[in-house]
TORPA-4810 file (N, C-alpha, C, O; in nm, 3 decimals):
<nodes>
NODE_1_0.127_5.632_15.447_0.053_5.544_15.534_-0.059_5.622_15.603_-0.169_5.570_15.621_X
NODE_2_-0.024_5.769_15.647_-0.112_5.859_15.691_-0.296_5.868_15.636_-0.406_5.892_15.684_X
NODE_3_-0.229_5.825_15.493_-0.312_5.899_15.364_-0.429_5.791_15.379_-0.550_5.810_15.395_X
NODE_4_-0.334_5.639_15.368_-0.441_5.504_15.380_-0.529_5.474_15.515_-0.640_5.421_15.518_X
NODE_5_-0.467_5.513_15.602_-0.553_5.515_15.750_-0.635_5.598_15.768_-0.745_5.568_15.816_X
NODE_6_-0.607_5.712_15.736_-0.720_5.832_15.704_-0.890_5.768_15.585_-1.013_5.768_15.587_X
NODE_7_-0.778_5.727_15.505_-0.937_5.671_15.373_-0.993_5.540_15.434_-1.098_5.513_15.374_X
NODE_8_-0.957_5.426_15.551_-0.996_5.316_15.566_-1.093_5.401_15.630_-1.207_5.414_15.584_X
NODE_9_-1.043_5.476_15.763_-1.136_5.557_15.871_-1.241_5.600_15.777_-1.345_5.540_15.805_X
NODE_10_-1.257_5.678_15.679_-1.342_5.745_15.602_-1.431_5.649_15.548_-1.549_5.682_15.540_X
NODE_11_-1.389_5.509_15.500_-1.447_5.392_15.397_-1.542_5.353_15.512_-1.663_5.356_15.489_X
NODE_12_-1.488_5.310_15.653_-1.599_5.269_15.748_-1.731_5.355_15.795_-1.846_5.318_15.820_X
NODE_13_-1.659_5.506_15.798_-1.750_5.596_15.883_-1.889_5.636_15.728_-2.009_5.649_15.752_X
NODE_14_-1.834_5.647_15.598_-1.925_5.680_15.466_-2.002_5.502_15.464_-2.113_5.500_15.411_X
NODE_15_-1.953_5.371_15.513_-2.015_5.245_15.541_-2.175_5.270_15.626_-2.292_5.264_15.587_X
NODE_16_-2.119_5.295_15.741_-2.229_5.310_15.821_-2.294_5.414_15.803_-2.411_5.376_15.807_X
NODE_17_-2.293_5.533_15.785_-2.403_5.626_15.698_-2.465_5.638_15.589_-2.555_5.718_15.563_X
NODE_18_-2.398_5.523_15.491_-2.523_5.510_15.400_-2.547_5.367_15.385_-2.578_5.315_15.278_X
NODE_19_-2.523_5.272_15.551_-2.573_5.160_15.549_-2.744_5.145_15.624_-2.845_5.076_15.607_X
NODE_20_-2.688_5.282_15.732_-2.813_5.278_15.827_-2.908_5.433_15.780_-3.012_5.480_15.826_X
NODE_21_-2.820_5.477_15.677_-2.911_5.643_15.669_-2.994_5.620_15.558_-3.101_5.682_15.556_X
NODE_22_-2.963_5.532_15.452_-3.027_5.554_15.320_-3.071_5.412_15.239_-3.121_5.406_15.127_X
NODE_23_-3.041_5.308_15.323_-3.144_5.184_15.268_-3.102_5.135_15.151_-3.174_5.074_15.072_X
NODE_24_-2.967_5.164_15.133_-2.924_5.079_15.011_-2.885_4.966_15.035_-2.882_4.911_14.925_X
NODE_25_-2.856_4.905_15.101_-2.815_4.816_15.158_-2.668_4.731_15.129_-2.560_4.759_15.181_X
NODE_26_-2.695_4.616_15.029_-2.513_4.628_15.032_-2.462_4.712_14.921_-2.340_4.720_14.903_X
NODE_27_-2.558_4.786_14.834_-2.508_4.878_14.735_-2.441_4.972_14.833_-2.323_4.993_14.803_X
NODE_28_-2.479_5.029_14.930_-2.397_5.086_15.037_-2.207_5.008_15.046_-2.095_5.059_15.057_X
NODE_29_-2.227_4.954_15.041_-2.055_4.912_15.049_-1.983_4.942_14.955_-1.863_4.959_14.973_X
NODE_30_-2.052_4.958_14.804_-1.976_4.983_14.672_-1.983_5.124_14.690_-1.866_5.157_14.713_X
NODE_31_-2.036_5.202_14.692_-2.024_5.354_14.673_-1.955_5.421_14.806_-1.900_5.530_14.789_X
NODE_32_-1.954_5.369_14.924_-1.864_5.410_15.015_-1.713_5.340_14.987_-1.614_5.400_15.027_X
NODE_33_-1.700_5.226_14.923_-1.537_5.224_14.852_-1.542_5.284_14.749_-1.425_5.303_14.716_X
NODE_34_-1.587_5.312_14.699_-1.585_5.426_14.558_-1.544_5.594_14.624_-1.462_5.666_14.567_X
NODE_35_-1.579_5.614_14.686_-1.575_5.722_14.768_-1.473_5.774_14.821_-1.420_5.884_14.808_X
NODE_36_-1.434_5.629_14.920_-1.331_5.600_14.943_-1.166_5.661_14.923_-1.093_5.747_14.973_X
NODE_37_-1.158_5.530_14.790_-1.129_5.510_14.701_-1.031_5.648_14.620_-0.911_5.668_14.602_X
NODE_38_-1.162_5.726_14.585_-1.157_5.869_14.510_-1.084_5.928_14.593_-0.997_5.997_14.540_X
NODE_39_-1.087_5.928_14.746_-1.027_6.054_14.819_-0.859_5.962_14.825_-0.746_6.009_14.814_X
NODE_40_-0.893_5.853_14.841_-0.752_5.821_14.838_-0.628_5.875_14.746_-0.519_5.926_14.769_X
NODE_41_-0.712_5.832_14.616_-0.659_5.862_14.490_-0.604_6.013_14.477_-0.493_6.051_14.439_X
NODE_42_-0.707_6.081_14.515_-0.692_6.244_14.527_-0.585_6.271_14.613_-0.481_6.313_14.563_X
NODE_43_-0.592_6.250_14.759_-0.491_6.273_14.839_-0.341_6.254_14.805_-0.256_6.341_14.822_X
NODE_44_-0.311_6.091_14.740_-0.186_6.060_14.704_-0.163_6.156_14.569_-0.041_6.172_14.567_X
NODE_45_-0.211_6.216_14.473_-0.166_6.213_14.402_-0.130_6.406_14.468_-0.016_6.449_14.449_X
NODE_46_-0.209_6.476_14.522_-0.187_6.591_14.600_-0.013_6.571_14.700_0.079_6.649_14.723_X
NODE_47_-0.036_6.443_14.732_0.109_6.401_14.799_0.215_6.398_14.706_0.317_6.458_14.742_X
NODE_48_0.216_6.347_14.602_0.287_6.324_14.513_0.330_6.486_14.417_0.441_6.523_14.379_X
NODE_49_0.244_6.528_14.406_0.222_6.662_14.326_0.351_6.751_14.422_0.468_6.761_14.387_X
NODE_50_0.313_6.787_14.505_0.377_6.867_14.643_0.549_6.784_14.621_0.645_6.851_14.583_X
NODE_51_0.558_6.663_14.646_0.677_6.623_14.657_0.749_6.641_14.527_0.855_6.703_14.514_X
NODE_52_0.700_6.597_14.457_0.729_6.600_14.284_0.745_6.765_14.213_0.825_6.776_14.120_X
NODE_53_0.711_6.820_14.234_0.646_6.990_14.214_0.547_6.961_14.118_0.435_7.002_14.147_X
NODE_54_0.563_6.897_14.003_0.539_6.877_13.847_0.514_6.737_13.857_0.598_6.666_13.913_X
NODE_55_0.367_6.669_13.791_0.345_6.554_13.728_0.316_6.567_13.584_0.230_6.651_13.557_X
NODE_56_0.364_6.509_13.495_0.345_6.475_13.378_0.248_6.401_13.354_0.278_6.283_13.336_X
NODE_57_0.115_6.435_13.346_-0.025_6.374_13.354_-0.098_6.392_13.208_-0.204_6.335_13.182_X
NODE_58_-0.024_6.483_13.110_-0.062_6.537_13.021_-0.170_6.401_12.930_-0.283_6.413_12.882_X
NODE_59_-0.043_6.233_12.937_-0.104_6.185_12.841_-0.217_6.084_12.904_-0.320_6.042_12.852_X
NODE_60_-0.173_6.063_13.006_-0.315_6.041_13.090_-0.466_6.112_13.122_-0.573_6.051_13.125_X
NODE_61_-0.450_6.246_13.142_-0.534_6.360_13.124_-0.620_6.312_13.020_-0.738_6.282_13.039_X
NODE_62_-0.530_6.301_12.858_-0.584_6.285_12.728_-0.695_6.152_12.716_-0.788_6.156_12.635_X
NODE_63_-0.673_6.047_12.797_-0.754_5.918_12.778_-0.837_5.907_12.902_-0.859_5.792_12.940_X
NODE_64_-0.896_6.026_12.986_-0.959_6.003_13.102_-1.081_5.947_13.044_-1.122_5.839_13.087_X
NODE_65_-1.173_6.039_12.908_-1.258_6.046_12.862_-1.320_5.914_12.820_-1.436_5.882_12.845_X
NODE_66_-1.241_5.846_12.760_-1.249_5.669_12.720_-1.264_5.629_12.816_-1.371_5.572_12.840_X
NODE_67_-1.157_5.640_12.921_-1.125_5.541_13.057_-1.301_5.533_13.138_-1.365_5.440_13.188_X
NODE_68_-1.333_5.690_13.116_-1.456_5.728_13.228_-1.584_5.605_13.098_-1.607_5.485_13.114_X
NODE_69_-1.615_5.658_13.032_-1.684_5.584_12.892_-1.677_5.401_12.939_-1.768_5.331_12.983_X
NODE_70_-1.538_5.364_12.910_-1.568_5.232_12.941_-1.586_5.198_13.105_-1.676_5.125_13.145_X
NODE_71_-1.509_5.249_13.176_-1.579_5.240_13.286_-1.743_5.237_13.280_-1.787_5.123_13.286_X
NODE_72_-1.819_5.317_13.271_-1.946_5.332_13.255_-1.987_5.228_13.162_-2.086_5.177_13.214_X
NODE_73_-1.968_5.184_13.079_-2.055_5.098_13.002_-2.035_4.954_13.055_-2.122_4.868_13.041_X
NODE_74_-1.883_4.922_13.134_-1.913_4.797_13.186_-2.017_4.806_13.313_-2.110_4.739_13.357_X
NODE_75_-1.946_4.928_13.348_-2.082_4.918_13.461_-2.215_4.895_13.474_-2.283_4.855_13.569_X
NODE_76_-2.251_4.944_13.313_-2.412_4.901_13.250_-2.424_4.760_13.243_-2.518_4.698_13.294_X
NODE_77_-2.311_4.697_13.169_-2.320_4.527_13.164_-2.313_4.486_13.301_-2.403_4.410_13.339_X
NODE_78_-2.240_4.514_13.372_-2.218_4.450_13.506_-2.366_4.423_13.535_-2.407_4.306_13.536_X
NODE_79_-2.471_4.555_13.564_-2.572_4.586_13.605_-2.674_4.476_13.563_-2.747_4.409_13.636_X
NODE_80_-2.658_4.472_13.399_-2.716_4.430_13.316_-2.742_4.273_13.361_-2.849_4.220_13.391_X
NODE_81_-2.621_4.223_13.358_-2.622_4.055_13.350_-2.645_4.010_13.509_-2.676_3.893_13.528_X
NODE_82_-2.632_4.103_13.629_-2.649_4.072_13.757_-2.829_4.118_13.768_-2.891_4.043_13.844_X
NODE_83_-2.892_4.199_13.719_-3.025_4.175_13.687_-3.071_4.104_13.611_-3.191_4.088_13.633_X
NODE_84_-3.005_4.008_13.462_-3.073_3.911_13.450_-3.071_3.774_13.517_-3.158_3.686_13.511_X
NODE_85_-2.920_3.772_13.601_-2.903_3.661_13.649_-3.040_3.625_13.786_-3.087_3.517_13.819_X
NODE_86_-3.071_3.764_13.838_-3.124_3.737_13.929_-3.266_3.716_13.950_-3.335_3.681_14.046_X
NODE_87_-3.295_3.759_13.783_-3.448_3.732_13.736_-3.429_3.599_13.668_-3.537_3.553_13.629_X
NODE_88_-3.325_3.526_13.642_-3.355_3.398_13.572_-3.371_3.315_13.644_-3.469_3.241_13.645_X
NODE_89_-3.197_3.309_13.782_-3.206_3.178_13.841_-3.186_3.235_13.971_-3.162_3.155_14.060_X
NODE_90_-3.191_3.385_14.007_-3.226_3.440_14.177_-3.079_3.398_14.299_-2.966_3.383_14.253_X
NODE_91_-3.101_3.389_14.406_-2.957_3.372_14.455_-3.009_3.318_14.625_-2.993_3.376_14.733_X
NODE_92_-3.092_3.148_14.585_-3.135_3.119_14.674_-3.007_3.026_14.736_-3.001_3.002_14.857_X
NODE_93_-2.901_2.974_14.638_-2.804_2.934_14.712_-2.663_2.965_14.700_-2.633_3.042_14.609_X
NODE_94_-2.569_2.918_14.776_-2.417_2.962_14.755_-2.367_2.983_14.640_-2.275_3.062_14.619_X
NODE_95_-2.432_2.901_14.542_-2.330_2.900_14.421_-2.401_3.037_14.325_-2.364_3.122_14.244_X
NODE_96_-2.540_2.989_14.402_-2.635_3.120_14.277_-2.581_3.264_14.320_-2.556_3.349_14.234_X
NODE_97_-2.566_3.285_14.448_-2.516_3.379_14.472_-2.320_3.469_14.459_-2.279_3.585_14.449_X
NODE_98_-2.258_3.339_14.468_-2.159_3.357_14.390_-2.123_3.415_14.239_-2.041_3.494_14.192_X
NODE_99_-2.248_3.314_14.181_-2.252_3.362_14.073_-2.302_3.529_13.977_-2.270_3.600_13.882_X
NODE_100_-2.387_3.516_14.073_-2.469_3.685_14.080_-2.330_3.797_14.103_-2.338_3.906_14.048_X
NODE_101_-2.222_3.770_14.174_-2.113_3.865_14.219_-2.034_3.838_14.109_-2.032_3.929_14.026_X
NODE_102_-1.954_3.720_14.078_-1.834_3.697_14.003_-1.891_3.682_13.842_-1.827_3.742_13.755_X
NODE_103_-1.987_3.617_13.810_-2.011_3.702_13.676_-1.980_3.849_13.649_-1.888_3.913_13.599_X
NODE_104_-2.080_3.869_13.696_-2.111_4.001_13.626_-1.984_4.131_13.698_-1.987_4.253_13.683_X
NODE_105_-1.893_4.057_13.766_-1.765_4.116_13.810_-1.706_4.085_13.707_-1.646_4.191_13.689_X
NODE_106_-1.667_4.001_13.598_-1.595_3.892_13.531_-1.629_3.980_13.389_-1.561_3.992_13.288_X
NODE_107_-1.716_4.018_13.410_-1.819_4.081_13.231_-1.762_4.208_13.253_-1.690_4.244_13.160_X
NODE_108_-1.772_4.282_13.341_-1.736_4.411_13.330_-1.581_4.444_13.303_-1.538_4.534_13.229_X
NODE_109_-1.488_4.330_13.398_-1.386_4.353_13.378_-1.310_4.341_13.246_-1.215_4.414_13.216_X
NODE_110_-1.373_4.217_13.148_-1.361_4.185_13.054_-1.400_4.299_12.936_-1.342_4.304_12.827_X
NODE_111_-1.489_4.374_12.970_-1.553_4.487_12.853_-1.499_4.597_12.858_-1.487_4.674_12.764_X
NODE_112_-1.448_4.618_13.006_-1.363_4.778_13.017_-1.235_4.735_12.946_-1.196_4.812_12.858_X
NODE_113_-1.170_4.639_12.968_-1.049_4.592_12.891_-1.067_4.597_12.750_-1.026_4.685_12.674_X
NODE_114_-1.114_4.521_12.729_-1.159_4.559_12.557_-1.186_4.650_12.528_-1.113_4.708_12.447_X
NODE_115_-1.271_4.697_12.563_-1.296_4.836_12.534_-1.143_4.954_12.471_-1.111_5.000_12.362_X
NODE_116_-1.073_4.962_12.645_-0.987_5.066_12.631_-0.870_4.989_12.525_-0.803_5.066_12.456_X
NODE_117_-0.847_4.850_12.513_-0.783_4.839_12.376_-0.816_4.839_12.253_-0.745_4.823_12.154_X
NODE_118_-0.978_4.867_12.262_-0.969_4.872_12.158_-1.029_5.023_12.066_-1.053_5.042_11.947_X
NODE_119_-1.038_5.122_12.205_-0.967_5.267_12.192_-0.801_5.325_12.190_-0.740_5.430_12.170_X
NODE_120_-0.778_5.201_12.221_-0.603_5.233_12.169_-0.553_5.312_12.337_-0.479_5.410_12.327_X
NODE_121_-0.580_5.283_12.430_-0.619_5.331_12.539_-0.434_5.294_12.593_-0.441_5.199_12.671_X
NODE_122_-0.249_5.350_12.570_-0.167_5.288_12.601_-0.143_5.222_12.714_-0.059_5.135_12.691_X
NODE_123_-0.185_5.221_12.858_-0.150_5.165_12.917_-0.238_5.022_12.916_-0.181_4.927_12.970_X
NODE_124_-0.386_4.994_12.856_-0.432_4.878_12.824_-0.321_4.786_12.702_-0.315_4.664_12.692_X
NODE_125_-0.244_4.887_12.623_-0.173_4.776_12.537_-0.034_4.707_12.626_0.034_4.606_12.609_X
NODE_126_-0.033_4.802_12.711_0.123_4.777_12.789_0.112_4.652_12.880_0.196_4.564_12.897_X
NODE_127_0.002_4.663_12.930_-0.106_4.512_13.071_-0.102_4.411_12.933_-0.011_4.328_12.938_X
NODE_128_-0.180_4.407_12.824_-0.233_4.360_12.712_-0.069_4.232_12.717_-0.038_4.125_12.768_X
NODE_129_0.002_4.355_12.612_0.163_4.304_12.611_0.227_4.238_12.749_0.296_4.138_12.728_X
NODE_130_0.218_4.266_12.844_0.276_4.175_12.947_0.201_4.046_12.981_0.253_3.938_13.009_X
NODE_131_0.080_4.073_12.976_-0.001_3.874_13.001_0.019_3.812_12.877_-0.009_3.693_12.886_X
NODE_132_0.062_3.849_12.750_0.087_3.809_12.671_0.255_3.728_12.662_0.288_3.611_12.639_X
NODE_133_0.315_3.824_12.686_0.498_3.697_12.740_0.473_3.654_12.878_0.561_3.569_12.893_X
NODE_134_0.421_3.659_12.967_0.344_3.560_13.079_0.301_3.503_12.996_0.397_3.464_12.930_X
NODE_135_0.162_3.449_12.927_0.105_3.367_12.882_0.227_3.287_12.814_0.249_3.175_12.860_X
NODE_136_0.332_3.347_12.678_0.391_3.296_12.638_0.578_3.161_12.722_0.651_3.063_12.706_X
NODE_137_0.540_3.282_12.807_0.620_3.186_12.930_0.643_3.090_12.964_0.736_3.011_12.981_X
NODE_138_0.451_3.115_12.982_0.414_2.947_13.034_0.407_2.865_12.994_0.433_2.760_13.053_X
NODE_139_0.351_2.874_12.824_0.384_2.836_12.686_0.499_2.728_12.733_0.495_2.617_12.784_X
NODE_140_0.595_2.809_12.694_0.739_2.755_12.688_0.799_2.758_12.777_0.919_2.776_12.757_X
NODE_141_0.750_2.742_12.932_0.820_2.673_13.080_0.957_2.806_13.070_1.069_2.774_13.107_X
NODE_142_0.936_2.920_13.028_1.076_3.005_13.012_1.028_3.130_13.145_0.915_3.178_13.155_X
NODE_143_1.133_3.160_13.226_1.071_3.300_13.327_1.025_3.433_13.184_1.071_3.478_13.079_X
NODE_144_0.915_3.444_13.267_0.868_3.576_13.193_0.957_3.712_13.200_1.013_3.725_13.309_X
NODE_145_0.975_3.790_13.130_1.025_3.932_13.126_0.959_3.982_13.242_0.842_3.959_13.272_X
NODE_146_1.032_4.046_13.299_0.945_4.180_13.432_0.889_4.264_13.349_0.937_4.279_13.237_X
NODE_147_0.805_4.316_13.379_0.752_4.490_13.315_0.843_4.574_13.284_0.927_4.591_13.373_X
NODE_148_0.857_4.631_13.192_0.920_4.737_13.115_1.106_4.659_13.068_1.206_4.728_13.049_X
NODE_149_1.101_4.533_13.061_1.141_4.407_12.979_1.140_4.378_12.857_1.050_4.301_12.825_X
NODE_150_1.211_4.413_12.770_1.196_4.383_12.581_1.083_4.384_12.560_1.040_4.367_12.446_X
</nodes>
C-alpha cells in the first residue's frame, strides 16, 4: 500500500510539472501515468524480488521485445486514427470528442492484442483462451471456468 501512495503522490507531483512546465497539455497526463506507472511497476516487483529472493522472469524476460514492438505500433495507430479523426470531423462536440479518445483507445487495444497473438506472445493465448469459455458460457447460459480452469 506504501508502494501505491508513494506512485499516486509521484503521478500528481510529475502532473503538475509537466502540466505547467512544458505545454503539453493533456498529453501531460499520459506520460506522467506512464511514469507513474513504471515506478510502480519497478518498486513492486523490487518488493516482490526481496520477499521472494528469486523471480522466475526468465520466460517473460524472453517476450519483452514483442510486448515493447506491439506496444509501439499500436501506439502509432492510436496516434494515427486520433489524428485523422481530428482532421476529418475535429472534436467540436461531446460525442466527437468521445470519439477522438475511445476509438483510437479501442484500435490500439485491439492491434497490441493481435499482434502479441499473433507472435505467439503465451500469456495473450491464456486472456485469448479465457474470453473464449466466457464467450462460450454465455453461449450456453453455463458458469464459465475461473482462470487456470480446464
Amino acid at each position: 500500500m506504501r508502494i501505491s501512495v508513494f506512485c499516486l503522490a509521484a503521478n500528481v507531483l510529475l502532473t503538475v510539472c509537466f502540466l505547467f512546465g512544458t505545454g503539453l497539455g493533456a498529453g501531460a497526463l499520459g506520460i506522467a501515468n506512464s511514469l507513474s506507472s513504471f515506478c510502480n511497476l519497478s518498486l513492486l516487483l523490487f518488493a516482490l524480488r526481496k520477499k521472494l529472493r528469486t523471480l522466475e522472469m526468465d520466460e517473460s524476460i524472453a517476450h519483452l521485445p514483442r510486448l515493447a514492438a506491439a506496444g509501439l505500433l499500436a501506439g502509432l495507430a492510436a496516434w494515427g486514427l486520433r489524428w485523422h479523426w481530428t482532421a476529418q470531423a475535429g472534436h467540436a462536440t461531446l460525442p466527437l470528442k468521445l470519439g477522438e479518445v475511445f476509438l483510437p483507445m479501442t484500435e490500439a487495444t485491439a492491434v497490441y492484442f493481435l499482434l502479441t497473438l499473433w507472435w505467439k506472445v503465451p500469456s495473450a493465448h491464456e486472456i485469448a483462451g479465457f474470453l473464449l469459455a466466457r464467450a462460450k458460457a454465455v453461449i450456453n447460459k453455463n458458469p464459465a471456468p475461473e482462470p487456470g480452469e480446464g
